[in-house]
C-alpha positions, 0 to 999 in steps of 0.5 A, spaced: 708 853 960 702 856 963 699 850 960 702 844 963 702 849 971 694 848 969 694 840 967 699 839 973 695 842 978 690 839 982 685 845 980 686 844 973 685 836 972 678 838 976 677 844 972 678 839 966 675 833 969 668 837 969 669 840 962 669 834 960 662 832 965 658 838 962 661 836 955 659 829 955 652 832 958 651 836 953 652 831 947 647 825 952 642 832 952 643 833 944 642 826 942 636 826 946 633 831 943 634 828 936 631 822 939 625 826 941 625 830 934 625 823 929 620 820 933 615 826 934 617 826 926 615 820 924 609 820 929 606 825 926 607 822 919 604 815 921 597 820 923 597 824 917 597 816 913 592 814 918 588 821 916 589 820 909 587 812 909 581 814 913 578 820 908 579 816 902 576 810 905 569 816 907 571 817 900 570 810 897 564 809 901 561 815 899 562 815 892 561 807 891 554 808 895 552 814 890 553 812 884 551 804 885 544 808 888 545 813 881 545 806 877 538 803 879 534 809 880 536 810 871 536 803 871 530 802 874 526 809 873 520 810 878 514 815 875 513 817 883 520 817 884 523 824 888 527 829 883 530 832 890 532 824 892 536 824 885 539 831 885 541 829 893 544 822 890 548 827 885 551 831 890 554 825 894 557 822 888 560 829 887 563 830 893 565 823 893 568 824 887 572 830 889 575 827 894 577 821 890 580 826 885 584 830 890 586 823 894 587 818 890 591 815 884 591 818 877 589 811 875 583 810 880 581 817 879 580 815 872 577 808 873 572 812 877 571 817 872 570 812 867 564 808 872 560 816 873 560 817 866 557 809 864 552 811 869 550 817 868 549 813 861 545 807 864 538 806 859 532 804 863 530 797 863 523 794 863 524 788 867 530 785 870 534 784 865 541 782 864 546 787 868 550 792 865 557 788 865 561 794 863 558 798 870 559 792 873 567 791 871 568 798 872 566 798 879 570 791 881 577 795 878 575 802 882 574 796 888 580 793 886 584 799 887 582 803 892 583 797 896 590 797 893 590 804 896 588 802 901 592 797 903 586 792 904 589 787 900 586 784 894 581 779 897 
């Protein structure tokens, strides 16, 4: 009976009317927050996938540039050439090399792998003489796939 006294008196339909505008406000607030909080969420993980493009775009870069200037001075040695410029080149692929390993695809990790150690085994040639194919295909697989990974594309 308490009740219906309540529901019946013009205080208690203000009380109820205003329960139900703090209720109503509170449920906007919640949902907007929850609004805040995915797109915060999703901002944040499209940054991270930017992040990790660009350290393995450095990576590549890196690595590519190392191992190709690693390719022509075994292919093509210099008597006069500098020991410090060779151990410098070795260092950059190895950096280049790590952050593949720690970024990358297994499969590109490999290919990659695979293309260090053709290099690392490259004989010197007195003249300009047919390239190696293999390093050669080696490398376009470790291009094709790090622009795959890249999102680049294939062309």
């Amino acid at each position: 009976m308490a009740r219906d006294e309540l529901l019946s008196s013009s205080s208690g339909s203000r009380y109820l009317v205003g329960m139900s505008n703090i209720l109503a406000g509170l449920m906007g607030a919640l949902i907007g927050l929850g609004g805040v909080v995915a797109g915060a969420w999703l901002q944040g993980r499209k940054e991270h996938q930017r992040w990790l493009r660009d350290q393995k775009l450095h990576a590549a870069i890196g690595y590519i540039g190392a191992t190709g200037d690693l390719y022509d001075y075994r292919r093509r040695p210099s008597p006069d050439a500098d020991p410090a410029l060779d151990r410098a080149t070795w260092v950059r692929a190895q950096d280049g090399r790590s952050a593949l390993y720690l970024l990358c695809d297994t499969s590109t990790v490999e290919v990659a792998e695979a293309l260090i150690t053709r290099v690392r085994h490259t004989q010197p040639k007195s003249d300009d003489g047919p390239r190696d194919d293999e390093t050669v295909a080696l490398l376009q697989d470790l291009v094709r796939r790090l622009r795959l990974e890249l999102g680049a594309g294939t062309g």
